[in-house]
Each structure stands twice: as structure tokens, then as C-alpha cells.
N, C-alpha and C positions, 0 to 999 in steps of 0.2 A: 634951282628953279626949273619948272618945267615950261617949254614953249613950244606947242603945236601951230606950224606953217600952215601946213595941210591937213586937212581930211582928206578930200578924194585923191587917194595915190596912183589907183589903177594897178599898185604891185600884186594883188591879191587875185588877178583876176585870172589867171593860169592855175589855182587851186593851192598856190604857197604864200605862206607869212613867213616874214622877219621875224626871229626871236630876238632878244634883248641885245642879246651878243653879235647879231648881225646877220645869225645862219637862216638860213633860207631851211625850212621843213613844209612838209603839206599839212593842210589845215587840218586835217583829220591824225594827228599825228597825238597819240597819246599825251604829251606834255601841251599842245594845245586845246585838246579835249579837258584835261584837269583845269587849266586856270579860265577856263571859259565858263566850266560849270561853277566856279568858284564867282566868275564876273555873274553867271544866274542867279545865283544866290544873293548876291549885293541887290542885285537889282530886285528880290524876292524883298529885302527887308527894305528896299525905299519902299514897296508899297504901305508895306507892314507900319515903315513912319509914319503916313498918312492917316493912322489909327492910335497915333499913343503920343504921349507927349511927357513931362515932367523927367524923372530918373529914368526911364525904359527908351522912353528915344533919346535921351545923353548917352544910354547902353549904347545904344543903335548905333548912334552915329559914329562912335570911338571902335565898335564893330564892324560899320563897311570902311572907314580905314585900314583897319588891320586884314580885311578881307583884299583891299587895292594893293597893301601889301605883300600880303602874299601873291595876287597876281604876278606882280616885280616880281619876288623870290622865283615865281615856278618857271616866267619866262626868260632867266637865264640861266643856262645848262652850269655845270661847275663850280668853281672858285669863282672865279669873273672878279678878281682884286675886292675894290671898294664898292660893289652893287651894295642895293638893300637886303639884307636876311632877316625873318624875322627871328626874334628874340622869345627867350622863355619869359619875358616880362607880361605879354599882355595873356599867354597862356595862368599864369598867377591870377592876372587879375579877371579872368573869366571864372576860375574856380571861388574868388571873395566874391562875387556877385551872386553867383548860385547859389553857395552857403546862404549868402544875407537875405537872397530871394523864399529861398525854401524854408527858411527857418519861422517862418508865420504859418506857413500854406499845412493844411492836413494831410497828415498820411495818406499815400495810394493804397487802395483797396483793392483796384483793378485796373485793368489797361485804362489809358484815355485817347477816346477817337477823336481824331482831328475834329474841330469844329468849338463852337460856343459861342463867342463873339467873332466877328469879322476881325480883327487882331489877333487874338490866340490861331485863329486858320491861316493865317498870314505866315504865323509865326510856326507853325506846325508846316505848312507848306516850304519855309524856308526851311528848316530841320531835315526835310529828305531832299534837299536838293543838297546840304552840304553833307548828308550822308554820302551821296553817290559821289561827290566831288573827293570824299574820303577815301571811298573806292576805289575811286579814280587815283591819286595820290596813293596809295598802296600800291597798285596795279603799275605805275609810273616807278615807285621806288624802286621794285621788283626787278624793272629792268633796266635803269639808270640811276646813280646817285644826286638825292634831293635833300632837302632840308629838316631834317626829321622832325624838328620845330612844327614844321608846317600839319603833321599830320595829327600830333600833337591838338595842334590850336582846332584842327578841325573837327574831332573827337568832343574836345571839350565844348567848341560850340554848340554843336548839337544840343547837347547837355542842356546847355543854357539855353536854348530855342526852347527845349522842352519846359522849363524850370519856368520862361518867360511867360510861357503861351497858358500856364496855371495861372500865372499871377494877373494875368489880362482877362483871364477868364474870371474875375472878382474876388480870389485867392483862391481859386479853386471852387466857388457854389456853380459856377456855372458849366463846369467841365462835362465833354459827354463821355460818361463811363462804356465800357465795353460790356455789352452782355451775353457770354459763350449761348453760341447758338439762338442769340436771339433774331437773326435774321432767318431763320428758317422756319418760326413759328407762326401758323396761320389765326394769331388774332382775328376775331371779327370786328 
């Protein structure tokens, strides 16, 4: 069970966090840079719930779980005994969602530009923010040991942002295609 005394601690205010494990790091500190853009991203698809409901915010919700999970996971350096890890389990099951997603939706022809409905932008806006968190997570593995799980599930989410934001988009009629060089043509 989790029990928060406090919000205002005043520890932060010298420019350092507590990680999980107790170590004092500066806020700008690659491992808090990753699970914060990781916390962006959560916080990318509560909006995105405000737009979907039936199976895609069941998606949702079982996704910013596993996203507060991973938080857990990145904010403790090491072994750390019994902490949370996440598992190849909800990695699994992000790849049977996208099958079952995609397998209705038409062929890509061509890129698709963020946008359609206010949900597919939602969900395309979430997509590059756990891009960079993936980056980030790379960039972090790079130079200390993490959970490779995590980099993992972040890969594949994407995936499924993308795969989502088709299917919101009304399987795809409404998606807006990329047209090479169409932004430089002077239509009248």
C-alpha cells in the first residue's frame, strides 16, 4: 500500500530528488530526465482518455499503469531486492492489441501526419513523447544498468500509439496522409 504524508517536502528545493532508493541525484540527472518524460507521457494519454472510451481507454488505463510502473522501475538504480520491475508480460500484451488493432485498419500507403480527430493528435502527441523517453532510456542504459524490459515496452508502445491513433481516427478514413512536397506548393 502506498501512503503519502506529504506533498510539500521542501527536499527539492536545493535542485536534488530522492530516487527510490534514498540517493539524493540532481533533478536534471539523466535517470530523472527518463522517468519524468515517461511521467509526460502518462499524463499525454489522461488527456487523450478524455477523448475515447469503450476498449481504447480500457487500453489506456492498463497503459498509464504500466507507464507508473515503469516510473518505479527507472527510479530505482540496481537490484534494489524486492522493488517493482516490469515484466515481458504487458510487453506481450501490447503486441495482441496492435495485431487485433491493425488487423481491420487498411493498408499504409503513406506517412500519416499527426492529426484527424482530437484523439488520434492526442495519441500521436503521446507517441513522440515516449519516443524521446525511449531516447532517453537508451541514452540512460548507455551509461548505467536498467531494465531492458522497460526499453522494450517503450518501443512497443509507440507502436501502439501509432496503431491507436489509426483506429480513432475511424479506422483509418480519417487519417491525414503525408503529401511529399505538398507544403511547398503554391495553390491558389
Amino acid at each position: 500500500m502506498v501512503r503519502i504524508d506529504r506533498v510539500v517536502t521542501r527536499g527539492g528545493d536545493g535542485g536534488e530528488t530522492s530516487l527510490g532508493d534514498g540517493t539524493r541525484v540532481r533533478k536534471d540527472a539523466l535517470r530523472v530526465e527518463t522517468y519524468g518524460t515517461v511521467d509526460e507521457a502518462n499524463a499525454i494519454l489522461g488527456l487523450l482518455r478524455l477523448h475515447t472510451d469503450g476498449e481504447a481507454d480500457a487500453m489506456l488505463a492498463r497503459i498509464q499503469n504500466d507507464l507508473f510502473d515503469i516510473g518505479a522501475d527507472l527510479c530505482v538504480p540496481g537490484e534494489a531486492g524486492e522493488r517493482l520491475r516490469l515484466t515481458d508480460t504487458p510487453i506481450q500484451r501490447l503486441e495482441m492489441e496492435v495485431e487485433a488493432m491493425n488487423e481491420d485498419l487498411p493498408r499504409l500507403t503513406s506517412f500519416v501526419l499527426p492529426g484527424g480527430s482530437p484523439a488520434a493528435a492526442h495519441a500521436h502527441h503521446a507517441r513522440t513523447v515516449v519516443r524521446r523517453a525511449e531516447r532517453l532510456a537508451v541514452a540512460l542504459a548507455a551509461q548505467e544498468e536498467i531494465n531492458a524490459a522497460v526499453i522494450r515496452y517503450l518501443n512497443r508502445l509507440s507502436d501502439h500509439l501509432f496503431v491507436l491513433s489509426r483506429k480513432l481516427n475511424d479506422n483509418a478514413a480519417n487519417d491525414v496522409l503525408w503529401v511529399p512536397g505538398g507544403g511547398m506548393r503554391a495553390d491558389p
